[in-house]
C-alpha positions in Angstrom: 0.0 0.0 0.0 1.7 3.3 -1.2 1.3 5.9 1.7 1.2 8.9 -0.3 -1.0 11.2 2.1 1.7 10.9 4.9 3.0 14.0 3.9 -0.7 15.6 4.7 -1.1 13.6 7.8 1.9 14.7 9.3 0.8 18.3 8.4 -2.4 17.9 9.9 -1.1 16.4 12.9 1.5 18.7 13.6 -1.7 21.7 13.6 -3.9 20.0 15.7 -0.8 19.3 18.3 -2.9 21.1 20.9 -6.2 18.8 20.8 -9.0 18.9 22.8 -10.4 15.6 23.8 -13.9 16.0 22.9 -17.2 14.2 24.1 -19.2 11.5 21.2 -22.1 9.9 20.6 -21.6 6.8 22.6 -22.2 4.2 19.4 -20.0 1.0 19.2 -16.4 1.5 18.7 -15.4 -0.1 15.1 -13.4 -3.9 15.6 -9.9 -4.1 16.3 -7.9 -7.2 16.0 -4.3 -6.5 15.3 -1.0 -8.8 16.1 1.0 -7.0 19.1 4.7 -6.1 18.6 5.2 -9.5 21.2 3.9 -11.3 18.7 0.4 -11.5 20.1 -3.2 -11.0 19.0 -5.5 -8.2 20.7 -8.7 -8.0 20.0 -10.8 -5.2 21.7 -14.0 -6.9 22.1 -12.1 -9.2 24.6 -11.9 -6.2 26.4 -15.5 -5.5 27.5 -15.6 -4.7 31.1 -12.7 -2.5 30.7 -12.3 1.4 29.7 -9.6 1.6 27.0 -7.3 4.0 25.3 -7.2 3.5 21.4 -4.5 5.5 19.6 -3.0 5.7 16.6 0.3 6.9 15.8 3.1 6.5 14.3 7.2 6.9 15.0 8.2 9.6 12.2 5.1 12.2 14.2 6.5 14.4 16.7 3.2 14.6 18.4 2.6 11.2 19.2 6.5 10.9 20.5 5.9 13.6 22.5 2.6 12.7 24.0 4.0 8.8 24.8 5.3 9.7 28.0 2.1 11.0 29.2 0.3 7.8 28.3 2.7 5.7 30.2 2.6 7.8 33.1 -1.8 7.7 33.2 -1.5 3.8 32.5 0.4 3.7 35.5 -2.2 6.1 37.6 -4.9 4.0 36.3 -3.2 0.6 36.5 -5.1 -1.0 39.8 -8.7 0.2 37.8 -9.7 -1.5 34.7 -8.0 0.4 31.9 -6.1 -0.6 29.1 -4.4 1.6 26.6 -3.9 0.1 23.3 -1.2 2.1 21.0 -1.9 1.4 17.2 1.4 2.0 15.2 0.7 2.5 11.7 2.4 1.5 8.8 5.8 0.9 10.2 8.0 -2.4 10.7 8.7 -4.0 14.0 12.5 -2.8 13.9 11.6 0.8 13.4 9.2 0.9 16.6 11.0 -0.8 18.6 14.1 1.4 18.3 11.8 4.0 19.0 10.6 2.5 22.2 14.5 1.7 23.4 14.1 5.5 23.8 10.9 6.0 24.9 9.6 3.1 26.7 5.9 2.6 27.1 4.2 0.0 29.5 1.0 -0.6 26.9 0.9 -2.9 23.9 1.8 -1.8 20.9 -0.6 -3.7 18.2 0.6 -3.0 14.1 -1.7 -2.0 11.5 0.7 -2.8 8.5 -1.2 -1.9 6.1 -3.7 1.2 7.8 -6.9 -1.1 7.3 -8.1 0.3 10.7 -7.5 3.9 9.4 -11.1 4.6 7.8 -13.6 2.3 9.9 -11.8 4.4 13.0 -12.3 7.6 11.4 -8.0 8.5 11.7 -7.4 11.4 9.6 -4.7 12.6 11.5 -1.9 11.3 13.5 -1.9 11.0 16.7 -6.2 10.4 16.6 -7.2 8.7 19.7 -10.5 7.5 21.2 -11.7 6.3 24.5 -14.0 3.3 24.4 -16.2 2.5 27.3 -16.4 -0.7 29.3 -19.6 -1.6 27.0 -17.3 -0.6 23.9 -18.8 2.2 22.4 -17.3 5.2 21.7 -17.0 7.8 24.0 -14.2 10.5 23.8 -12.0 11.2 20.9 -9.4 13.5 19.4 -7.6 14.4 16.9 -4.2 15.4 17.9 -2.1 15.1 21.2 -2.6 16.2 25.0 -0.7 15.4 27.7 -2.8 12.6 29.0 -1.8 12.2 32.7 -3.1 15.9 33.2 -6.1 15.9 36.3 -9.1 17.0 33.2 -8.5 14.1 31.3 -8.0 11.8 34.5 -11.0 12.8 35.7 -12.8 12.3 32.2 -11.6 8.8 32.2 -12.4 8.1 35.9 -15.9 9.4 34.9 -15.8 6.5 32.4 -14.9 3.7 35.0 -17.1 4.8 37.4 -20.1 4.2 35.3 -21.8 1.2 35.7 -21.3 -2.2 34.5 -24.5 -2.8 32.0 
């Protein structure tokens, strides 16, 4: 698959570095089944029960390096609740990401989209674009650029999320 509208991605992301995470129409997140950069599977309907962090990104965009930290460090706040972030590298090999991650280490799976087939059913236009799914797995918060994730607002958006009940 020729990736000619990287160049417009990567313009696009590096505008909307400064996203705000914004509130959606709860409606059933889009499947996800990717192999992991362990050499796993992940799925995320086998993670019903569970609030969880989808974003894409990818090693060459400054705004999803930069925003990594933050992601590690809010896993970690959240890691006794059930939350799970899943990071969605697209379009690079296993060798490339995984020098990347020598220098910024993150404590999430990584799962590979190869070939971008989860680009359009996920609505990524931009990178980074993340969404949170709900523990019933609809849709619930995106956004289209990067935040610092570990900041109290979105910790308290995402607590909102796991406080809700199980249905």
């Amino acid at each position: 698959m020729k990736y000619w509208y990287f160049p417009f991605i990567l313009a696009l992301a590096v505008n909307a570095a400064a996203g705000d995470l914004k509130v959606l129409p709860a409606k059933p997140a889009p499947a996800l089944a990717l192999p992991t950069l362990d050499g796993g599977m992940s799925r995320l309907e086998r993670l019903r029960g569970r609030v969880v962090l989808v974003n894409f990104w990818a090693v060459w965009c400054p705004p999803c390096r930069k925003e990594m930290p933050s992601m590690a460090r809010l896993a970690e706040k959240l890691g006794s609740r059930p939350f799970t972030i899943l990071g969605v590298n697209v379009g690079e090999s296993p060798e490339e990401i995984r020098a990347f991650l020598k220098q910024v280490p993150v404590n999430f799976p990584i799962l590979l989209d190869a070939e971008g087939e989860h680009l359009k059913p996920w609505q990524v236009f931009a990178f980074p674009t993340s969404y949170v799914v709900d523990k019933q797995g609809r849709l619930r918060l995106g956004l289209f650029g990067s935040i610092e994730w570990d900041n109290a607002e979105t910790i308290a958006r995402i607590e909102a999320l796991l406080n809700e009940a199980d249905h």
